[in-house]
mmJSON file of the N, C-alpha and C atoms, coordinates in Angstrom:
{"data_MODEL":{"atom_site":{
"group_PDB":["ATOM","ATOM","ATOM","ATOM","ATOM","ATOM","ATOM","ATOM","ATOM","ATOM","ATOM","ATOM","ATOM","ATOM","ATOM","ATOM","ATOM","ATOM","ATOM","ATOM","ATOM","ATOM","ATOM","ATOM","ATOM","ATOM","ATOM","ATOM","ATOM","ATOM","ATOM","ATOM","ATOM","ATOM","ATOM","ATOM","ATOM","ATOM","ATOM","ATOM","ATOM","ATOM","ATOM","ATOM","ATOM","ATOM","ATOM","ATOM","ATOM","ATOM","ATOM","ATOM","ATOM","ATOM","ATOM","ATOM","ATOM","ATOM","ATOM","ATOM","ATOM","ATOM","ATOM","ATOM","ATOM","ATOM","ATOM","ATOM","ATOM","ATOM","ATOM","ATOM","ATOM","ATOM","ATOM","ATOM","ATOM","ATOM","ATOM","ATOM","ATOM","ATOM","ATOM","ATOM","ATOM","ATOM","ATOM","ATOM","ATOM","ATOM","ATOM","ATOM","ATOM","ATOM","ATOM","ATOM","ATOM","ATOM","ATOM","ATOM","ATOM","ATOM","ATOM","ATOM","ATOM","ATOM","ATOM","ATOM","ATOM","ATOM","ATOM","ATOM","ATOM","ATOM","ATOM","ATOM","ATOM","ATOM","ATOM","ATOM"],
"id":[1,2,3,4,5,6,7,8,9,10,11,12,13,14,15,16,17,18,19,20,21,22,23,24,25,26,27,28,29,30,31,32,33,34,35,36,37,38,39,40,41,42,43,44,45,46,47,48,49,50,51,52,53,54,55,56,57,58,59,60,61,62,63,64,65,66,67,68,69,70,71,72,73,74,75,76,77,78,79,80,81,82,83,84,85,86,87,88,89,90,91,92,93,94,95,96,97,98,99,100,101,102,103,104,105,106,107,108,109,110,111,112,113,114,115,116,117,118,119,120],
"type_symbol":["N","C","C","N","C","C","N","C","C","N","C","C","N","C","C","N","C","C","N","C","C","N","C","C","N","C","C","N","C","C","N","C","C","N","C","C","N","C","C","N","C","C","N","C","C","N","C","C","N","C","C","N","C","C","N","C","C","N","C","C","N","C","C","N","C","C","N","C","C","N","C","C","N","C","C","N","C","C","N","C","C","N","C","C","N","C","C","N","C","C","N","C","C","N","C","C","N","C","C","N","C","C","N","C","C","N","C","C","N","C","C","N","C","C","N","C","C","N","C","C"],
"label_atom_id":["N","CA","C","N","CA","C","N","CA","C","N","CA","C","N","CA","C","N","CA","C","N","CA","C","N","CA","C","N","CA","C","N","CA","C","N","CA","C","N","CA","C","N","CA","C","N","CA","C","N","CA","C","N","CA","C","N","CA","C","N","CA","C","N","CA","C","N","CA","C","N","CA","C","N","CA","C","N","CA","C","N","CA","C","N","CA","C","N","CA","C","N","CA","C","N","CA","C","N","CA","C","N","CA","C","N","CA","C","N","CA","C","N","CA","C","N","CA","C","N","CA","C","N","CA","C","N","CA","C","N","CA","C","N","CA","C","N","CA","C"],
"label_alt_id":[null,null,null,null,null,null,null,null,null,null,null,null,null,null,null,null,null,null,null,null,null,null,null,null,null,null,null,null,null,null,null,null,null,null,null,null,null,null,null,null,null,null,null,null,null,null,null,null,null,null,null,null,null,null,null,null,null,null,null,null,null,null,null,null,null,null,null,null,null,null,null,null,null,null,null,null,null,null,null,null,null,null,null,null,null,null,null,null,null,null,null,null,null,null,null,null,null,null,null,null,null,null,null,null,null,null,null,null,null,null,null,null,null,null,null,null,null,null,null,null],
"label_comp_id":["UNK","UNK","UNK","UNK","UNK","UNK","UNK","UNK","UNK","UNK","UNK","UNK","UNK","UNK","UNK","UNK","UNK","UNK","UNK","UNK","UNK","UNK","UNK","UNK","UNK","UNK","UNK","UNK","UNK","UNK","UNK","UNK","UNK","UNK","UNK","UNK","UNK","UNK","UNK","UNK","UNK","UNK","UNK","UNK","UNK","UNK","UNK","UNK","UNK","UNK","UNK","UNK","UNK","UNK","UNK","UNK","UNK","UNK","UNK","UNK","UNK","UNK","UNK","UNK","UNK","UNK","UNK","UNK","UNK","UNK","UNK","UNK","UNK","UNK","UNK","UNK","UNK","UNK","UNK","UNK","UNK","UNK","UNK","UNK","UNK","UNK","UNK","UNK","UNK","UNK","UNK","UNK","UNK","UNK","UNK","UNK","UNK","UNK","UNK","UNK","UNK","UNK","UNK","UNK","UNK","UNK","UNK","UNK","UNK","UNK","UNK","UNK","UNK","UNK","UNK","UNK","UNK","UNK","UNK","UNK"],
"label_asym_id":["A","A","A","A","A","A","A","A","A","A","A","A","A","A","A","A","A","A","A","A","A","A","A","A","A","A","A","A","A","A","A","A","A","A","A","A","A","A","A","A","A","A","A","A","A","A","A","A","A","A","A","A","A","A","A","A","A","A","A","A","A","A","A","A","A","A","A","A","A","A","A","A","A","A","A","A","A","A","A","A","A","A","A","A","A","A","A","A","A","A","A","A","A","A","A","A","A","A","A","A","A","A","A","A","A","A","A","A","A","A","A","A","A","A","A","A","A","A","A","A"],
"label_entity_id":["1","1","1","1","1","1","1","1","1","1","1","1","1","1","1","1","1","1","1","1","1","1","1","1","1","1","1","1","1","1","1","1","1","1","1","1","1","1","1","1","1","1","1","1","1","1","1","1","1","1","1","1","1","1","1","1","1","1","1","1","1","1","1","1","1","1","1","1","1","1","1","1","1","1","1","1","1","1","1","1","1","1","1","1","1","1","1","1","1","1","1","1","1","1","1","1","1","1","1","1","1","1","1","1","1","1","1","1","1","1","1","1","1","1","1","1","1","1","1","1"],
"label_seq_id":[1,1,1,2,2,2,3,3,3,4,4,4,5,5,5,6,6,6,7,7,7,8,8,8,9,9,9,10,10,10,11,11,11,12,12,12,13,13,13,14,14,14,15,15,15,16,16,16,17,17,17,18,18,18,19,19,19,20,20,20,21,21,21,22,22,22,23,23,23,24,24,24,25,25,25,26,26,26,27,27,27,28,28,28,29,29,29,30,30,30,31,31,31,32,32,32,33,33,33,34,34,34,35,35,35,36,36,36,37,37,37,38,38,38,39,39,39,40,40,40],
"pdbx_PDB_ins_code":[null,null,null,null,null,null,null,null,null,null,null,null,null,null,null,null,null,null,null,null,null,null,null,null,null,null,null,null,null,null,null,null,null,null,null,null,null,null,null,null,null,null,null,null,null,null,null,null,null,null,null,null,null,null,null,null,null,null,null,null,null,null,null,null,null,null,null,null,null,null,null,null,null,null,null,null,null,null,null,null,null,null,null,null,null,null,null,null,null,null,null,null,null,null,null,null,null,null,null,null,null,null,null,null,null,null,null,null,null,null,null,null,null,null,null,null,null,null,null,null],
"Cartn_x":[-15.842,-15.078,-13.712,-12.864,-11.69,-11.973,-12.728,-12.931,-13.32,-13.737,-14.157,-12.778,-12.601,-10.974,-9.844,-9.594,-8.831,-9.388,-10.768,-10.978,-10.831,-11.133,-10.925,-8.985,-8.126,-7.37,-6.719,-7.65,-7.349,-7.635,-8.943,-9.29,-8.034,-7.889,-6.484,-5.304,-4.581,-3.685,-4.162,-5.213,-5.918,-5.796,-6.307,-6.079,-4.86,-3.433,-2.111,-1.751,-2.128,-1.431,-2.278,-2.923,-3.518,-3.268,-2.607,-1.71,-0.767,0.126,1.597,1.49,0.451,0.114,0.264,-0.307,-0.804,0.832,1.084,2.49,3.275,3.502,4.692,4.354,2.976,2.359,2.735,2.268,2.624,4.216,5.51,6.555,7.067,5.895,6.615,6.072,5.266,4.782,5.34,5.63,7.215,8.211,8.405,9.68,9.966,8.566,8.44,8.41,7.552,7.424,8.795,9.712,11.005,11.916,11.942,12.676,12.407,10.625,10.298,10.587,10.613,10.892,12.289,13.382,14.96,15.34,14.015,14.584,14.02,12.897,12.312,13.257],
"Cartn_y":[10.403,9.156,9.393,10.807,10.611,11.09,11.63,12.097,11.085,9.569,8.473,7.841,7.759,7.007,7.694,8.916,9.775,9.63,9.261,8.816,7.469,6.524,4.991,5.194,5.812,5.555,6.54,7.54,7.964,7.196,5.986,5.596,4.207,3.754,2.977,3.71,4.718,5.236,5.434,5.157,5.688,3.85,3.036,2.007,1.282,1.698,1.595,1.871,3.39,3.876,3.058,2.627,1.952,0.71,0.02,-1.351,-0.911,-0.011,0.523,0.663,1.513,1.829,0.553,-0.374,-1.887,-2.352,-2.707,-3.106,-2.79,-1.367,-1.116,-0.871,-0.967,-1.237,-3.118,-3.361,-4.814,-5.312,-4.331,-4.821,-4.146,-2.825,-2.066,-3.389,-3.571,-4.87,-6.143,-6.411,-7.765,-7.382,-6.147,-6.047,-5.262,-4.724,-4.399,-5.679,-6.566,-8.664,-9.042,-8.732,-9.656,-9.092,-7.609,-6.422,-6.736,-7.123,-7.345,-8.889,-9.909,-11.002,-10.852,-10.257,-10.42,-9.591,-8.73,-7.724,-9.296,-9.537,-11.011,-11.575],
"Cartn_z":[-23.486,-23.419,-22.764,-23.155,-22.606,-20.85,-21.217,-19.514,-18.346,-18.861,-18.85,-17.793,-19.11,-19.086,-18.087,-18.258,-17.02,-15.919,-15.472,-14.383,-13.636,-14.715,-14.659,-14.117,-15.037,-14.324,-12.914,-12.973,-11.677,-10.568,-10.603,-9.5,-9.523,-10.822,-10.801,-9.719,-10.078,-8.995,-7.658,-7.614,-6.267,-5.318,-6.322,-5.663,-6.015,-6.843,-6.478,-5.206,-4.963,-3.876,-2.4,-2.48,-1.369,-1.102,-2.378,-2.322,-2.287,-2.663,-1.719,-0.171,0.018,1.361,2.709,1.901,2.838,2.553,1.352,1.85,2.324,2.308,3.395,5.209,5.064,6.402,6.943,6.109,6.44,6.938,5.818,5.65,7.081,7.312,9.144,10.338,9.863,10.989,11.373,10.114,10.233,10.571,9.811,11.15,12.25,12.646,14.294,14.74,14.495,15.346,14.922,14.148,14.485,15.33,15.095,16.508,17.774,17.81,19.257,19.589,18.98,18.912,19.374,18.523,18.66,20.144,20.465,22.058,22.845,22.945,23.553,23.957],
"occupancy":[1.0,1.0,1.0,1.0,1.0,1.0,1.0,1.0,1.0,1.0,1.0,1.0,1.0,1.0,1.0,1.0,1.0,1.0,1.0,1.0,1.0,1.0,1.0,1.0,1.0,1.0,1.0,1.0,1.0,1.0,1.0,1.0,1.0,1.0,1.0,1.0,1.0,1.0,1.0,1.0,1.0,1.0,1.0,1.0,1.0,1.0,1.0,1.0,1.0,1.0,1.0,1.0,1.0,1.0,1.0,1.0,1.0,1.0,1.0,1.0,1.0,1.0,1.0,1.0,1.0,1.0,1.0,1.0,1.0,1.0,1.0,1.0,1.0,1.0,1.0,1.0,1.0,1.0,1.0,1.0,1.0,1.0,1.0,1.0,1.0,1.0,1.0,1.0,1.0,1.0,1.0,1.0,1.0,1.0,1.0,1.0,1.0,1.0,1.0,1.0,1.0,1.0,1.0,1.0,1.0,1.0,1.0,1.0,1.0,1.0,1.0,1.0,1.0,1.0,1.0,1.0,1.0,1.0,1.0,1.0],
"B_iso_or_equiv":[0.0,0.0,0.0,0.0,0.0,0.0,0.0,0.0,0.0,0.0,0.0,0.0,0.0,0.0,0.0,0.0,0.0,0.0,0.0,0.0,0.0,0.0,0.0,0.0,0.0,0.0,0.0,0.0,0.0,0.0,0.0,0.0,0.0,0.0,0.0,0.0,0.0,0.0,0.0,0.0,0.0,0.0,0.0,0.0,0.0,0.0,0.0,0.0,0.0,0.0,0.0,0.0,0.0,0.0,0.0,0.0,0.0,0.0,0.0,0.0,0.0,0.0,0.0,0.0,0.0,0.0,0.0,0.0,0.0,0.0,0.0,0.0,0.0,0.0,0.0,0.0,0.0,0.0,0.0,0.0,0.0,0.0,0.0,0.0,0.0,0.0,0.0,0.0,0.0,0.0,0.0,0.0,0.0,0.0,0.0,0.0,0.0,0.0,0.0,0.0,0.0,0.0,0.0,0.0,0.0,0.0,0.0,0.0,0.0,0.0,0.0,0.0,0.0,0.0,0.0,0.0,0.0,0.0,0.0,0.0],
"pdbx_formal_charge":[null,null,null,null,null,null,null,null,null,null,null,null,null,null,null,null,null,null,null,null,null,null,null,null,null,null,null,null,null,null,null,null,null,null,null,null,null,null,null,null,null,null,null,null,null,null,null,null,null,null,null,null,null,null,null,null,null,null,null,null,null,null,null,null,null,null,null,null,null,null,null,null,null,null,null,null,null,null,null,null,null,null,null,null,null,null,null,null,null,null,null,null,null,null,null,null,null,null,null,null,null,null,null,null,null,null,null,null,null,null,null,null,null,null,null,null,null,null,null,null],
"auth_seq_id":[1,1,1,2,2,2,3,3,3,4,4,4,5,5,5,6,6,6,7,7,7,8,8,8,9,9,9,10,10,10,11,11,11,12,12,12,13,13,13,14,14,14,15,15,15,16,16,16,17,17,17,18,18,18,19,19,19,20,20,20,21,21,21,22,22,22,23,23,23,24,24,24,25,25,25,26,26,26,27,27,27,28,28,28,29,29,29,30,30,30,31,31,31,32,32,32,33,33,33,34,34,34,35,35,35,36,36,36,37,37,37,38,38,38,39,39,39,40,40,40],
"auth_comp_id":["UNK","UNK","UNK","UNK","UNK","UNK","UNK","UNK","UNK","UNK","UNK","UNK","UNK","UNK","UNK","UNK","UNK","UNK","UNK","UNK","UNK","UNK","UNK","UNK","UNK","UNK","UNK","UNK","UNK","UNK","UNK","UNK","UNK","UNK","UNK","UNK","UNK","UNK","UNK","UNK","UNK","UNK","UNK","UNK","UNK","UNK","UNK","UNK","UNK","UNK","UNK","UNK","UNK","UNK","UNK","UNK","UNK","UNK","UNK","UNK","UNK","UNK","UNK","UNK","UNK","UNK","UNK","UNK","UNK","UNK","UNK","UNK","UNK","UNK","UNK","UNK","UNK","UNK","UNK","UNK","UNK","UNK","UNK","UNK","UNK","UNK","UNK","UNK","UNK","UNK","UNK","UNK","UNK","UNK","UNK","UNK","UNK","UNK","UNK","UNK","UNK","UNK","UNK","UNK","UNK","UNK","UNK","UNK","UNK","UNK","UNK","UNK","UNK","UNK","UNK","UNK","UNK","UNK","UNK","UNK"],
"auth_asym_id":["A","A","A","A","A","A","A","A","A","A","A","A","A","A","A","A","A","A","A","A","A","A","A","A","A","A","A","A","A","A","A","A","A","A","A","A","A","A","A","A","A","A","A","A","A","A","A","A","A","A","A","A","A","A","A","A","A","A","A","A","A","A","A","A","A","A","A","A","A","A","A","A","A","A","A","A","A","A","A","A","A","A","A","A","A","A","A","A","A","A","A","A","A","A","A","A","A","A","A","A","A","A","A","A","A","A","A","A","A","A","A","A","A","A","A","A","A","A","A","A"],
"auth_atom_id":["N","CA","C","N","CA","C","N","CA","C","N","CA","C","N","CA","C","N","CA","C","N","CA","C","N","CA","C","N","CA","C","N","CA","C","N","CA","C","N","CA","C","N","CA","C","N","CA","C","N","CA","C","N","CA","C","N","CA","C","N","CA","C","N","CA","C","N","CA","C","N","CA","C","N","CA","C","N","CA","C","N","CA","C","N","CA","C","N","CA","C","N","CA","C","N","CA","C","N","CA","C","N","CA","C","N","CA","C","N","CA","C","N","CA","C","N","CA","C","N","CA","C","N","CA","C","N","CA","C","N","CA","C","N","CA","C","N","CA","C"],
"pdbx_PDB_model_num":[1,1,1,1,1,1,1,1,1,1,1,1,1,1,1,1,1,1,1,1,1,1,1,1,1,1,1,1,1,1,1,1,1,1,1,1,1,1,1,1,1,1,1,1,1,1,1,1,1,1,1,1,1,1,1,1,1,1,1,1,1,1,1,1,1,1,1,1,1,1,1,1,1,1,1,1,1,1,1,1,1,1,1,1,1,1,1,1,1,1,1,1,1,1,1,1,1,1,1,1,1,1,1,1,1,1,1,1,1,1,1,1,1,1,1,1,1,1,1,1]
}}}
C-alpha cells in the first residue's frame, strides 16, 4: 500500500512539473509576441 501511494504521488510531481513546464512555456511565448509586436 505505501509503495502504492509513493508512486501515485510521484506520478503527481511528475505531472506538476509538466504544468510548470507548459506555463512558463506559455508565459516565454507571450512575451516573445509582445517583444515582437513592440519591435513591429
Amino acid at each position: 500500500m505505501f509503495q502504492t501511494l509513493t508512486h501515485r504521488l510521484r506520478r503527481y510531481d511528475y505531472t506538476l512539473a509538466a504544468i510548470k513546464a507548459s506555463l512558463v512555456l506559455s508565459l516565454l511565448f507571450i512575451t516573445l509576441m509582445t517583444l515582437s509586436g513592440l519591435l513591429w
